[in-house]
C-alpha positions as CSV (number, residue, x, y, z in Angstrom):
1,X,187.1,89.6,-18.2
2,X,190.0,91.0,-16.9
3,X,191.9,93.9,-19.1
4,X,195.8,94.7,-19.4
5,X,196.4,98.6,-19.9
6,X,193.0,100.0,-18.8
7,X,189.6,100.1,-20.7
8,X,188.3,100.9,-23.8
9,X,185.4,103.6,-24.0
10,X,183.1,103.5,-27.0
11,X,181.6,107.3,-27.8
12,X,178.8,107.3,-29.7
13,X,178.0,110.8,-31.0
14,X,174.9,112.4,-32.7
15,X,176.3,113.9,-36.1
16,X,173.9,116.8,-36.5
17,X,174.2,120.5,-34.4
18,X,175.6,121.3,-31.9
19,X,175.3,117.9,-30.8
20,X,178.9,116.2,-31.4
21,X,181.5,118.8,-30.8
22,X,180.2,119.3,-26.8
23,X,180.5,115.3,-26.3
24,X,184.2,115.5,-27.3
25,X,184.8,118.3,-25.6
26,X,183.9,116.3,-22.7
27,X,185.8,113.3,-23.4
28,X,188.7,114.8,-24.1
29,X,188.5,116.0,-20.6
30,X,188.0,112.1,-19.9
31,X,190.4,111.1,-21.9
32,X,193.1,113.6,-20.3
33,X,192.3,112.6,-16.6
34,X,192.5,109.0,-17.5
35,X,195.9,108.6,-19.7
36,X,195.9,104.5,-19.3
37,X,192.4,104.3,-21.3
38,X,191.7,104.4,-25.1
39,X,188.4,106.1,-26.6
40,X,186.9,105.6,-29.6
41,X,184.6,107.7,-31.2
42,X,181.9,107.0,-33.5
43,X,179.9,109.5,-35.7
44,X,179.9,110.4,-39.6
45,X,182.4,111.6,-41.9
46,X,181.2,114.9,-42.3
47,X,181.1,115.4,-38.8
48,X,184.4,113.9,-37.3
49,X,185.7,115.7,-40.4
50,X,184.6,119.3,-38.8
51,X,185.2,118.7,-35.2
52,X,188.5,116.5,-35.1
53,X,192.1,118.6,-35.2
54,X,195.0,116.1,-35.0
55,X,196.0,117.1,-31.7
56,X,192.1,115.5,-30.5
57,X,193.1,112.2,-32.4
58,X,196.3,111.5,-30.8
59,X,194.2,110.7,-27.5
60,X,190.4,109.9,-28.9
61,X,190.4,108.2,-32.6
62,X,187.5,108.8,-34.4
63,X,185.8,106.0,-36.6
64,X,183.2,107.3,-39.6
65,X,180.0,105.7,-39.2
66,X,177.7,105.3,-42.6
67,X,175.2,108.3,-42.5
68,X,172.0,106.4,-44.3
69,X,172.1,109.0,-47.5
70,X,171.3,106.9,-50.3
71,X,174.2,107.8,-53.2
72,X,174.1,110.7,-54.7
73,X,172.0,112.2,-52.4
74,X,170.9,116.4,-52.8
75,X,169.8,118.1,-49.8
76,X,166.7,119.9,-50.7
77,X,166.8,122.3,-47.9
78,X,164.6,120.1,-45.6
79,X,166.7,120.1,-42.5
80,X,164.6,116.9,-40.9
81,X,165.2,114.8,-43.9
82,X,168.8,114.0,-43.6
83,X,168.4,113.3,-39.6
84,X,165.3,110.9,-40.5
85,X,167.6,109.5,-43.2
86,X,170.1,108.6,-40.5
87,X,168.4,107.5,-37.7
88,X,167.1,105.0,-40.0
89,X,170.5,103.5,-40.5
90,X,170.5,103.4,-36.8
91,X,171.9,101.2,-34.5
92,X,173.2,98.6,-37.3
93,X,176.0,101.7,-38.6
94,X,177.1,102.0,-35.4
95,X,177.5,98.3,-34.0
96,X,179.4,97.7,-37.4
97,X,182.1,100.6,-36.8
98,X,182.1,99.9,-33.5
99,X,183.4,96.4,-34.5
100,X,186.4,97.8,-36.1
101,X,187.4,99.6,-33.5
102,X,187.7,96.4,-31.5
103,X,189.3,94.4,-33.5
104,X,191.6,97.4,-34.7
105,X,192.4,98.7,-31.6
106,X,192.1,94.9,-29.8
107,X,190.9,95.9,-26.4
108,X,187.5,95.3,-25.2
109,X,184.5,98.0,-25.0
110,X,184.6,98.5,-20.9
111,X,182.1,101.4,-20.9
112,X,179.9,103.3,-23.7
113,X,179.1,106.8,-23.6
114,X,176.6,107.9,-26.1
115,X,174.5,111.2,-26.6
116,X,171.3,111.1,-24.9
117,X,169.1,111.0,-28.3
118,X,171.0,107.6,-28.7
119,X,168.8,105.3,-26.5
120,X,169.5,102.2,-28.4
121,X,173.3,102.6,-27.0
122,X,171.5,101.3,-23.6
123,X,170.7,97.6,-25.0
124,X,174.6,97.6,-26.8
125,X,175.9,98.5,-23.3
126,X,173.9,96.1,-21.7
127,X,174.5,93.2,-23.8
128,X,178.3,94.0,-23.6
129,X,177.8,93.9,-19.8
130,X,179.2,97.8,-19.7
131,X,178.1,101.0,-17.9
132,X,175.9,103.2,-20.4
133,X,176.3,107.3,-19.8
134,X,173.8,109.3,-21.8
135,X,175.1,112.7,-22.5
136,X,172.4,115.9,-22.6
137,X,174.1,118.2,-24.8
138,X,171.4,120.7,-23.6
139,X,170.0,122.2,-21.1
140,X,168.2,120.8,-18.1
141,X,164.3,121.9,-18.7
142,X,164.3,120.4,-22.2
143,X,165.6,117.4,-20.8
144,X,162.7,117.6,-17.8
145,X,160.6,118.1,-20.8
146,X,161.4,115.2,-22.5
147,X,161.7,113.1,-19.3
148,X,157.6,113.8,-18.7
149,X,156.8,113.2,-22.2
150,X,153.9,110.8,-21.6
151,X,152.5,112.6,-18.0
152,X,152.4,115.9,-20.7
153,X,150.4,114.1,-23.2
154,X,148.0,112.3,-20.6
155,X,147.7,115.4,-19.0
156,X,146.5,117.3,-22.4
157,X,144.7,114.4,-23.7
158,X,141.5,115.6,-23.8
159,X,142.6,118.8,-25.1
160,X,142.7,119.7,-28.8
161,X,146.8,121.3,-29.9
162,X,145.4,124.7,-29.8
163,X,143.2,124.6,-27.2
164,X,146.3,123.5,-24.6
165,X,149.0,126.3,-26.1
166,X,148.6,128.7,-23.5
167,X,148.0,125.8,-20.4
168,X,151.0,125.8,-17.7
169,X,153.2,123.2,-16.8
170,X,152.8,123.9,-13.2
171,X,152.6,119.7,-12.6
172,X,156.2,119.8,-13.8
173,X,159.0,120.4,-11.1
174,X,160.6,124.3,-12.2
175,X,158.5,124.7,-15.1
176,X,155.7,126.5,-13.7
177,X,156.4,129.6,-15.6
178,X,156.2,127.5,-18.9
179,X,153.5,127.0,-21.2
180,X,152.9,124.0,-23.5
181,X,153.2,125.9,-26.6
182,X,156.9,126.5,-25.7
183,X,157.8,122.0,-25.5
184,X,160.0,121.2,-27.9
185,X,158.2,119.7,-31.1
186,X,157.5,116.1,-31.2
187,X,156.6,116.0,-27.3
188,X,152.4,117.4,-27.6
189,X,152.2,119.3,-31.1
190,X,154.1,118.2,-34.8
191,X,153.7,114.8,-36.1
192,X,154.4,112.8,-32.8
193,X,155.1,109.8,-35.8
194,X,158.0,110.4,-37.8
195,X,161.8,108.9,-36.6
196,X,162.9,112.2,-34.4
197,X,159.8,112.4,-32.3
198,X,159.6,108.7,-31.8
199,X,163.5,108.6,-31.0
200,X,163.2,111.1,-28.2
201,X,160.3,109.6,-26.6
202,X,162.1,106.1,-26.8
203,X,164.8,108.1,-25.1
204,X,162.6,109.4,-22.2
205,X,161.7,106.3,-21.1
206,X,165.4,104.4,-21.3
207,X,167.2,107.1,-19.9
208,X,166.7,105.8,-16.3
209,X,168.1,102.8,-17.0
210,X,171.4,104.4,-17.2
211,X,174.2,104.4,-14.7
212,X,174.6,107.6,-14.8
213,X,173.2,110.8,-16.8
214,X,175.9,113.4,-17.6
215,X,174.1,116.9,-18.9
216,X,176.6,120.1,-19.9
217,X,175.0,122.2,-17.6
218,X,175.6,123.0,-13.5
219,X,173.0,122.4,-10.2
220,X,172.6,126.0,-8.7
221,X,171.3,127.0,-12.5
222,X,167.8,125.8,-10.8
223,X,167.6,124.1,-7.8
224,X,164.4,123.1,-8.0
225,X,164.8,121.0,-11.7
226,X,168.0,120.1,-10.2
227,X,166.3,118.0,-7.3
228,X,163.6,117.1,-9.5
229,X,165.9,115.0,-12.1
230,X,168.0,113.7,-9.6
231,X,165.1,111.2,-8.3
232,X,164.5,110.5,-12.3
233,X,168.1,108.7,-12.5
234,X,170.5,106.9,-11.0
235,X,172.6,109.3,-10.9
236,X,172.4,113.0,-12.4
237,X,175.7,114.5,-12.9
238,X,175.8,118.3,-14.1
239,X,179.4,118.6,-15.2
240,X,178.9,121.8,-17.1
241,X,179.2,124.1,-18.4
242,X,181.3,122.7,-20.8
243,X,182.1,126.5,-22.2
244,X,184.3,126.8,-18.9
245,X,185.6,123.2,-18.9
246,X,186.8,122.3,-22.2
247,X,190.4,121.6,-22.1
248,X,190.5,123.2,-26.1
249,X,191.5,126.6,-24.8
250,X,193.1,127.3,-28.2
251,X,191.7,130.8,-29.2
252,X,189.7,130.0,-32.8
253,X,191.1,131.8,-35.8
254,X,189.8,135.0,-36.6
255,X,190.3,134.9,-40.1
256,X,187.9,138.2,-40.7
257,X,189.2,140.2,-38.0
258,X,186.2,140.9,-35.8
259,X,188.3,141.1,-32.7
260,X,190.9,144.1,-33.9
261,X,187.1,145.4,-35.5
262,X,185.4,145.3,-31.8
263,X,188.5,146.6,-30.6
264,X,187.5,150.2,-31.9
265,X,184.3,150.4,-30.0
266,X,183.3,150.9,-26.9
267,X,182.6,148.8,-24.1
268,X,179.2,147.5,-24.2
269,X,177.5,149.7,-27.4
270,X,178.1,146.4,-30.0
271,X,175.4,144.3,-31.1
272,X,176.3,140.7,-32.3
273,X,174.0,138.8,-34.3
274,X,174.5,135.4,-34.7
275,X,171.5,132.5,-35.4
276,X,173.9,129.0,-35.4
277,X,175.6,126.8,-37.2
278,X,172.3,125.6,-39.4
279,X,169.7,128.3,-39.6
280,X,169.3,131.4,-42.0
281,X,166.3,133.7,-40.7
282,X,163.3,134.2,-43.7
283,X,164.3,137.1,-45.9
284,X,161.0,138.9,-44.5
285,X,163.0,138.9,-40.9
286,X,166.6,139.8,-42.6
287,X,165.4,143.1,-43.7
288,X,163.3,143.6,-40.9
289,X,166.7,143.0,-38.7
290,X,168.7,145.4,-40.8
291,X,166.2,147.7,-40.8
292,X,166.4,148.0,-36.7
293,X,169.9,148.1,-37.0
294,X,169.8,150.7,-39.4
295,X,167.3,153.0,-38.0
296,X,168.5,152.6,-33.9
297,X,172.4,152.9,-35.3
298,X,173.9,150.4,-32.6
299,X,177.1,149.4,-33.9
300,X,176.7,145.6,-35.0
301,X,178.5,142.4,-36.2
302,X,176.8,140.1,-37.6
303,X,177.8,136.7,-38.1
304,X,175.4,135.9,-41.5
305,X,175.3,132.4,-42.8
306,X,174.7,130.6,-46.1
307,X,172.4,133.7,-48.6
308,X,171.4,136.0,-45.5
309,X,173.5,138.4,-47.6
310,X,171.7,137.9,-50.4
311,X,168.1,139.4,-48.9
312,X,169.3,142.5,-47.3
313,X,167.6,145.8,-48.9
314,X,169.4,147.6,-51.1
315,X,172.7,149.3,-50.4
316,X,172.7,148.7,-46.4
317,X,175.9,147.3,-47.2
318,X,177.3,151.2,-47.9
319,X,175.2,152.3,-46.0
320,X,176.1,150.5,-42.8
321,X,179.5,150.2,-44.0
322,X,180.8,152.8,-40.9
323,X,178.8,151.2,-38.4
324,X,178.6,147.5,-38.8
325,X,180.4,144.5,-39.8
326,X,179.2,141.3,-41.6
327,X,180.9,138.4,-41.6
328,X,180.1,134.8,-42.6
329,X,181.8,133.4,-39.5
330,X,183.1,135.2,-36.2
331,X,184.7,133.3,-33.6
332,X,181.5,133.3,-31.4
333,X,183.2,132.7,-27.6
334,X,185.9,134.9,-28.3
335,X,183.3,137.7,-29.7
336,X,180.9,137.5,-26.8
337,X,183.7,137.7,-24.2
338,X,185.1,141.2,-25.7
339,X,183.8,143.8,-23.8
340,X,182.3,146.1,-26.8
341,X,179.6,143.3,-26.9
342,X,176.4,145.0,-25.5
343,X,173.7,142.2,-26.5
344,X,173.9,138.9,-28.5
345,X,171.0,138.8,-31.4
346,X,170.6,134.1,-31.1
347,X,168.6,131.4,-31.5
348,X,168.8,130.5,-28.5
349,X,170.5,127.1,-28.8
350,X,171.9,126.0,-25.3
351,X,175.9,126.4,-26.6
352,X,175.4,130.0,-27.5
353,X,173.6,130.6,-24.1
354,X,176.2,129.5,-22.3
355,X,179.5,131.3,-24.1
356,X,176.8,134.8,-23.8
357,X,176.9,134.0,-20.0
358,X,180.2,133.5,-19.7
359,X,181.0,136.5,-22.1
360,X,178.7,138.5,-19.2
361,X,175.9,139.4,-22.8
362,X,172.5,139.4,-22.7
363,X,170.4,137.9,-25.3
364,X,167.7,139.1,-27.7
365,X,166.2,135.5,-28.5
366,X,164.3,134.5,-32.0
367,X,164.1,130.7,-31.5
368,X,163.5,128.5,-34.4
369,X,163.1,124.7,-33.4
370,X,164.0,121.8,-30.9
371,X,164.9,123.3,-27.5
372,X,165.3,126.8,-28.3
373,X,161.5,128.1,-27.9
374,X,161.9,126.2,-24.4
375,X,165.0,128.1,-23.8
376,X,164.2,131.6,-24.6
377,X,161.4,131.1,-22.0
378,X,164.3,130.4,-19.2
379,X,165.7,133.1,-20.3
380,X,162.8,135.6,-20.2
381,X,161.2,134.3,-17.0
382,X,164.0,132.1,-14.9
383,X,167.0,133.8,-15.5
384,X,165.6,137.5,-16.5
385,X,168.4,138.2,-18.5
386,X,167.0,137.6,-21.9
387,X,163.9,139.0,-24.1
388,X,162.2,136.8,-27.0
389,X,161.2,138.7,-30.3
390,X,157.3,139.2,-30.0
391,X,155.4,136.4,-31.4
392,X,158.9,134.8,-32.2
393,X,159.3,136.6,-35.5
394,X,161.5,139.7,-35.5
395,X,159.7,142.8,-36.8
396,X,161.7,146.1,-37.0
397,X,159.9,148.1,-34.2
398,X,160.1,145.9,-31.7
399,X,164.0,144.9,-32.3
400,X,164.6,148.3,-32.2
401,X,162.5,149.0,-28.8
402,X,164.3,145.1,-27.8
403,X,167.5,147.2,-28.5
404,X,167.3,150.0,-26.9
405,X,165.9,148.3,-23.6
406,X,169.0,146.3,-23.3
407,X,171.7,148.9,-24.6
408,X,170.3,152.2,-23.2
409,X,167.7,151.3,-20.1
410,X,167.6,150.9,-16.5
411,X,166.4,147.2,-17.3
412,X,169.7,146.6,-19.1
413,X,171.6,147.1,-16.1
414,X,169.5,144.9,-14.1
415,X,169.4,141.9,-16.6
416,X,173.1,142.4,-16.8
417,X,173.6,142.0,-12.8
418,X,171.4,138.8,-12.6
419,X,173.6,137.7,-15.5
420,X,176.7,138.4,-13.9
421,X,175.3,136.7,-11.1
422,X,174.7,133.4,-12.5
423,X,177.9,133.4,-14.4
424,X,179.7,133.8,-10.6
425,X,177.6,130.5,-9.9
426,X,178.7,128.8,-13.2
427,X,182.3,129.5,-12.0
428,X,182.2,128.3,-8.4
429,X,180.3,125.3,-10.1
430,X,183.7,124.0,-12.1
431,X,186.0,125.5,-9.7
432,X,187.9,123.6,-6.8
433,X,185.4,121.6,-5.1
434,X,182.7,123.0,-6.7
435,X,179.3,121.0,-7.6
436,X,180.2,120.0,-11.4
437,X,183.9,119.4,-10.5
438,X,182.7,117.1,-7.9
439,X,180.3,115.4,-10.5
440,X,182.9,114.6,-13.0
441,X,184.9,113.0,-10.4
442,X,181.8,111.1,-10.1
443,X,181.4,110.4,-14.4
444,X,185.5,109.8,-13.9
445,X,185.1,106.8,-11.7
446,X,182.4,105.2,-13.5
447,X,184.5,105.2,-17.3
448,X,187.4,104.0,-15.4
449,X,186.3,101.3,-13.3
450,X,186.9,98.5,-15.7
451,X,185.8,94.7,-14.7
């Protein structure tokens, strides 16, 4: 069918973490390199609400989709529930807004961009006779993880959960210095039944059915996963880091004034503590954290969500008052590129790795779910530049021997020039010519080749 003024790209986001904002990010790039094409993007209220600024809707419009929360719904602190809830209400929300947009904005869908977790976006694409790009808003070994998903369980079949935690994943291209206990839930261990699990192993196995498989990541992070996924897809297109691509290069408000705070320290002696945009640590860990902070007396900023405030022991607050900062919100990329950061406190989500990289910070990692356990393992063991809590709980001891390894040792210095390193590679990867910059060329001809 032929098209007058250019194509029409459905964008089919994932409205929960750090999932939505990195897909606009990147179609926003899209959308800037390709000025005859409309986008439409699809996700909930709550989310377009959060992530959309009016300057983003002139060129992408978002549509609400419904989010499967029966009425009058109370979250009751289960984090899984409202996810299960939605992907429920999955795909018949989406094909329903995505049927406004068509008739609103009467053009055609000529391609469909979805995240990765969306699989079912492959049979709307196909039966709209469209390319279908899956984006990995992650990191590259949790997507290899998910990618072997059924070679990890045949593998462990015979094994019983904690019988296989401490077995390698030596069959698995780049993940020989990983052990099963450190998949992702829902691939060997958690109840392999509910929606999530069952919607990422759904998504292994229709991912290489894509055209094309866009991840916010770069090649020379790891060759040898690199190479690996390339032969899983039809084509594998790092475009990442998305921290050194986005085209939003708007400085966030710094409403609590941690920049002019950092301003008064010195370079490097700071410790920034931040665990996300969904998890508060157990109160058992948040004194144990203020405690190390306490006791070592690193300056710190710490970016404390939701009641974390609530748990501290008694009068750190005046006593700390000198030495630290607490906020409940810090303009995290801005933060981790001053240069009084001297370690970044995270979870570990793939974002946050990526703006401490660029920011040239090492990590002290206490993962909590989905990719992060995986990613703290990179981190210790790939990359070198990170060190997980022991027994991924923080105990006051060891953050404070964590601390001091990062901020006053040798090891410091090393971590920090491996760092540095990779970031030089991240650089080259989205500069001129360089291997993601050739890859979105790649993604750019595929949305805009209409038919």
């Amino acid at each position: 069918m032929g098209m007058t003024g250019g194509g029409h790209v459905a964008v089919f986001a994932f409205p929960f973490a750090t999932h939505a904002a990195p897909l606009l990010s990147l179609v926003q790039r899209l959308a800037m390199a390709s000025p005859d094409m409309i986008f439409s993007f699809f996700s909930t209220h709550q989310s377009n609400k959060s992530i959309f600024s009016d300057q983003k809707r002139e060129m992408i419009k978002p549509f609400d989709i419904e989010d499967g929360l029966p009425e009058n719904y109370v979250f009751r602190g289960n984090p899984q529930e409202p996810v299960e809830l939605f992907i429920r209400a999955t795909p018949h929300n989406y094909k329903r807004s995505l049927q406004v947009a068509v008739d609103e904005r009467k053009r055609e869908i000529s391609c469909v961009i979805s995240d990765a977790f969306l699989w079912f976006c492959q049979e709307i694409a196909a039966e709209l006779g469209v390319p279908w790009i899956p984006v990995w808003t992650a990191g590259p070994f949790s997507l290899s993880s998910h990618v072997y998903t059924d070679v990890i369980r045949q593998t462990f079949a015979d094994k019983r959960a904690q019988d296989c935690q401490k077995e390698t994943l030596d069959f698995i291209p780049g993940m020989s210095k990983m052990c099963a206990k450190d998949l992702p839930e829902g691939i060997l261990f958690g109840n392999l039944e509910t929606e999530f699990p069952r919607l990422l192993h759904g998504m292994a196995r229709t991912l290489p059915k894509a055209t094309a498989v866009a991840i916010n990541s770069f090649e020379e992070i790891d060759e040898t996963i690199t190479e690996d996924l390339k032969t899983k897809f039809n084509k594998f297109l790092n475009v990442g880091p998305f921290t050194l691509t986005s085209p939003t290069n708007q400085p966030a408000s710094d409403d609590n004034g941690c920049l002019s705070w950092l301003s008064n320290h010195k370079p490097a002696s700071v410790v920034y503590i931040s665990f996300g945009s969904i998890i508060t640590p157990p109160p058992k860990e948040v004194v144990a954290l203020a405690e190390a902070l306490e006791k070592s007396g690193f300056p710190f900023l710490w970016s404390a969500r939701g009641n974390t405030i609530d748990f501290l022991p008694e009068g750190f607050l005046e006593r700390t008052a000198e030495k630290g900062k607490i906020v409940p919100w810090a303009p995290q990329k801005e933060v981790l590129a001053h240069e009084s950061i001297g370690v970044f406190v995270t979870h570990c989500g793939w974002n946050s790795i990526f703006e401490s990289i660029v920011g040239g910070v090492c990590m002290i990692c206490r993962p909590f779910f989905g990719d992060q356990g995986l990613n703290t393992k990179v981190l210790e063991d790939i990359c070198e530049f990170g060190l997980g809590v022991k027994d991924g709980v923080i105990e006051k001891d060891d953050m404070i021997s964590l601390l001091e390894r990062i901020l006053l040792q040798e090891e410091g210095k090393k971590m920090t020039e491996k760092l540095l390193n990779l970031k030089s590679l991240a650089e080259r990867a989205v500069g001129p010519n360089g291997s993601s910059t050739e890859n979105f060329k790649t993604l750019l001809e595929i949305v805009t080749a209409t038919k």
